[in-house]
Each structure stands twice: as C-alpha cells, then as structure tokens.
Residue frames relative to the residue before (quaternion, step in Angstrom):
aa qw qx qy qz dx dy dz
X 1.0000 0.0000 0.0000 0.0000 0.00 0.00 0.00
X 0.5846 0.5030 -0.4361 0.4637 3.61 0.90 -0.37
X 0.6198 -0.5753 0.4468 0.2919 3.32 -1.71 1.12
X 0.1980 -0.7768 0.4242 0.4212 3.50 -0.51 0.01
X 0.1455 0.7184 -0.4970 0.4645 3.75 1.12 0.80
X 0.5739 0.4754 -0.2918 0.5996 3.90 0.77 -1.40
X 0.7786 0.4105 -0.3418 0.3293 3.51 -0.51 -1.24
X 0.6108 0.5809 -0.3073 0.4417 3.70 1.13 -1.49
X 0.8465 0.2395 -0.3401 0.3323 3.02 0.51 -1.07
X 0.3590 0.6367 -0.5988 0.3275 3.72 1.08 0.20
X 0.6358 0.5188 -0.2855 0.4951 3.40 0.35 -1.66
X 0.7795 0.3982 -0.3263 0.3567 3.93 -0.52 -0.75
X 0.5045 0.6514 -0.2929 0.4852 3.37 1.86 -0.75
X 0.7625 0.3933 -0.1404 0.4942 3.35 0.13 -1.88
X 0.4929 0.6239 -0.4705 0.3827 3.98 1.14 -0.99
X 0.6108 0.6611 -0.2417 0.3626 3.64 1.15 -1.63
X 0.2133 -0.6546 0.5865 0.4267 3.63 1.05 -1.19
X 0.3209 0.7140 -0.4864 0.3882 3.73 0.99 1.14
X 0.2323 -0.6905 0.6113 0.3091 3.82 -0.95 0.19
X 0.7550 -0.5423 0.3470 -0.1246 2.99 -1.70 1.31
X 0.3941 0.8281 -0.3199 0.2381 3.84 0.55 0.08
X 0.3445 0.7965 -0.3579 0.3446 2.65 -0.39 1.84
X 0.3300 -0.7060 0.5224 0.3461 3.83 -0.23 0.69
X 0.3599 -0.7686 0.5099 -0.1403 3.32 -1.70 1.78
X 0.0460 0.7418 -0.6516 -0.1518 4.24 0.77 0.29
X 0.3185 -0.7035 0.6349 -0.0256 3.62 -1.31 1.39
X 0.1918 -0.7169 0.6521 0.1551 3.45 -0.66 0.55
X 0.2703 -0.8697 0.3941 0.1236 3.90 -0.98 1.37
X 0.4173 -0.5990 0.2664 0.6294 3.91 0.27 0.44
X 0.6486 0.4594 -0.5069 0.3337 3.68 0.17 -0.26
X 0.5526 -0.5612 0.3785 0.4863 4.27 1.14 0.07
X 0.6534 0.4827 -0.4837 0.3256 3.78 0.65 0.00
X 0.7299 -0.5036 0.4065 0.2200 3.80 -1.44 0.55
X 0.2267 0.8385 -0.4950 -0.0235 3.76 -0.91 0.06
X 0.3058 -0.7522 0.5082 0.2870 3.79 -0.60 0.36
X 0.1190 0.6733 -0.7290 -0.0314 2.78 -1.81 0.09
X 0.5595 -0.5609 0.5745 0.2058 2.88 -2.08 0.64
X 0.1295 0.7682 -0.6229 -0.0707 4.04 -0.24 0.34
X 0.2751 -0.4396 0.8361 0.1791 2.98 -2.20 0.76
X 0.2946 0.6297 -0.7185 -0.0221 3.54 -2.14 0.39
X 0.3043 -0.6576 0.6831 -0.0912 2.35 -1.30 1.59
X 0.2697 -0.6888 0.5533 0.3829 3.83 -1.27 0.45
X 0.3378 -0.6317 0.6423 0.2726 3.39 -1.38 0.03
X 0.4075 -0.6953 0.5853 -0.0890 3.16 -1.54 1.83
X 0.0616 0.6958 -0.7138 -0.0512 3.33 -0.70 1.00
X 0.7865 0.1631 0.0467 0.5938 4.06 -1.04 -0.47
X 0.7471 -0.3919 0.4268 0.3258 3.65 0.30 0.38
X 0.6064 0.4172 -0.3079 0.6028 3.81 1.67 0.08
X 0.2920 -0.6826 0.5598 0.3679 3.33 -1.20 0.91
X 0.9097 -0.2303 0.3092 -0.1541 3.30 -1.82 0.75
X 0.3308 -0.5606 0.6967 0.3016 2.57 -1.07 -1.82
X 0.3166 -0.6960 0.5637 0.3123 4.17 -0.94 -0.14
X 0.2553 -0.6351 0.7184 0.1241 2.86 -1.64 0.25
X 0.0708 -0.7193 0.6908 0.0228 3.87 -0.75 1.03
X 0.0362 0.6827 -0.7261 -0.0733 3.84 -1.02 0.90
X 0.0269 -0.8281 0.5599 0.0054 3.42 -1.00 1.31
X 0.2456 -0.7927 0.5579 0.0029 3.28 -1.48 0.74
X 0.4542 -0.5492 0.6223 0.3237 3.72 -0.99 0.85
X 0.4022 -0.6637 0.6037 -0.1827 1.89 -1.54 2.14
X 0.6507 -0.5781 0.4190 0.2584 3.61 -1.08 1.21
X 0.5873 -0.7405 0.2438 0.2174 3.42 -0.43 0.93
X 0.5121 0.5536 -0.1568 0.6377 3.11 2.34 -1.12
X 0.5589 0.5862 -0.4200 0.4094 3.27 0.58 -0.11
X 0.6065 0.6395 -0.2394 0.4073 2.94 0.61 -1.84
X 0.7777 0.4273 -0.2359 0.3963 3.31 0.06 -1.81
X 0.5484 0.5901 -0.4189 0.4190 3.62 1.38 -0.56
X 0.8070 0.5251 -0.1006 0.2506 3.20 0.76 -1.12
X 0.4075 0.6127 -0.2818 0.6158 3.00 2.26 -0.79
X 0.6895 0.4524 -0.2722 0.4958 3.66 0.46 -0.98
X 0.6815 0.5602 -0.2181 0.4173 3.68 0.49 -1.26
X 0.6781 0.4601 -0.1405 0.5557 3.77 1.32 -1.25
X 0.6144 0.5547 -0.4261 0.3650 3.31 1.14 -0.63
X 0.7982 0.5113 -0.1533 0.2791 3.19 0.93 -1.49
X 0.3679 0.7421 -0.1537 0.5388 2.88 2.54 -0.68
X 0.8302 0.3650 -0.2133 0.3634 3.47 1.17 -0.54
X 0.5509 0.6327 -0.2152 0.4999 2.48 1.86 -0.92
X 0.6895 0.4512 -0.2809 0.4920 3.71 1.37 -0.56
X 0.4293 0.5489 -0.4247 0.5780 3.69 1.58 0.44
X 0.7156 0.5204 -0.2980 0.3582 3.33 0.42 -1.30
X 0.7229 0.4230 -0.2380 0.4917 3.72 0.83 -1.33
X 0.4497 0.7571 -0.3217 0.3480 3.50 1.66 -0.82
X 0.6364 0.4887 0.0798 0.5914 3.21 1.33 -2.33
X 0.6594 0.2971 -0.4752 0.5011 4.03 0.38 -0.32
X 0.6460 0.5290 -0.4715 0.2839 3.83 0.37 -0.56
C-alpha cells in the first residue's frame, strides 16, 4: 500500500547523507498492517555508507488517517501515471 514516491524519496534522501522522516504502513508476518513514524539516517564508516539505521515510533492516530487518505491518492496518481 505505500506509494512508491515514499520509498524513492527515502532512498534519494538518505542517498544525500540526509536523515529521513517519515510515516511507514508495515505489513506483519501474520498479514495484518501497522504504522510507524521512521527516522533513517545512513551509517558512515571511513567516509563509506554502511548500512541504515531506522528508529521508529507510534504514530498519532490523525495522522495515520491523513496518510491512508494521502497514500491512497498518491497511488492512484502512479497508477494513471503508469496506465498512460
């Protein structure tokens, strides 16, 4: 369900050596859904990134509902983006 806009711009973010912030719907092994808030940041050794590090937090319900709504339409403008 997440736009993939969201993901790009995580990746193009962190790519920057920038931190990351942003609200994530997870999918759980058991098939049900969760939010979070994420920070990611990359992790620098010698001047080479690493690996990331994502510290997440429960996210305000109103949000969410912003975002369920926001992501919906976010896809739907990929989707018509991608039928043309």
């Amino acid at each position: 369900d997440m736009p993939a806009a969201a993901f790009a711009d995580l990746w193009q973010t962190v790519a920057r050596g920038e931190k990351w912030h942003g609200y994530v719907k997870n999918l759980r092994k058991d098939g049900a859904y969760y939010w979070v808030y994420a920070t990611v940041i990359s992790n620098v050794r010698g001047g080479r990134v690493v690996g990331y590090t994502s510290v997440r937090r429960k996210p305000s319900r109103t949000r969410v509902e912003e975002c369920i709504a926001l992501y919906a339409k976010m896809r739907a403008e990929e989707a018509a983006t991608s039928a043309r």
